[in-house]
C-alpha positions in Angstrom: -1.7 202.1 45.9 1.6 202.1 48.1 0.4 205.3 50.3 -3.0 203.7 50.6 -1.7 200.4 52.6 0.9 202.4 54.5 -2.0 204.5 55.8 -4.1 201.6 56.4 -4.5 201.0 60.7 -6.5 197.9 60.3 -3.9 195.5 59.3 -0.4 194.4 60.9 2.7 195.4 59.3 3.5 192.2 58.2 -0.2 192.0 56.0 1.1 195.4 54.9 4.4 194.1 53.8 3.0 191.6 51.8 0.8 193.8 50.4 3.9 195.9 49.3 5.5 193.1 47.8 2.3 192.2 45.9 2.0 195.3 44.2 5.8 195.3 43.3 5.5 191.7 41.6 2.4 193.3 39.7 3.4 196.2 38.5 6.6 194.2 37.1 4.2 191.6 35.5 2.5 195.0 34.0 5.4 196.2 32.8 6.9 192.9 30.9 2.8 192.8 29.5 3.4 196.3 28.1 6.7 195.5 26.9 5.8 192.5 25.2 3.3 194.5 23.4 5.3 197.4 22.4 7.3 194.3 20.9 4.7 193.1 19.1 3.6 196.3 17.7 7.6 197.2 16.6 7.0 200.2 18.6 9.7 199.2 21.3 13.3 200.8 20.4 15.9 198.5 21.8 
């Protein structure tokens, strides 16, 4: 997803920055949702 918006020549580097950022706070928000679940499950090994 990162490769694809650097590559991308149609927006300004700030709308790409953004974009960046964007996928950073998702994938974070993915990985507490996983974690959470592992939780859940008593899969998770602290």
């Amino acid at each position: 997803m990162k490769l694809s918006v650097l590559q991308d020549n149609r927006h300004s580097d700030k709308e790409k920055d953004d974009r960046l950022e964007q996928i950073d706070i998702d994938i974070h928000h993915t990985e507490e949702i996983m974690k959470h679940d592992l939780e859940y499950r008593g899969l998770l090994i602290p």
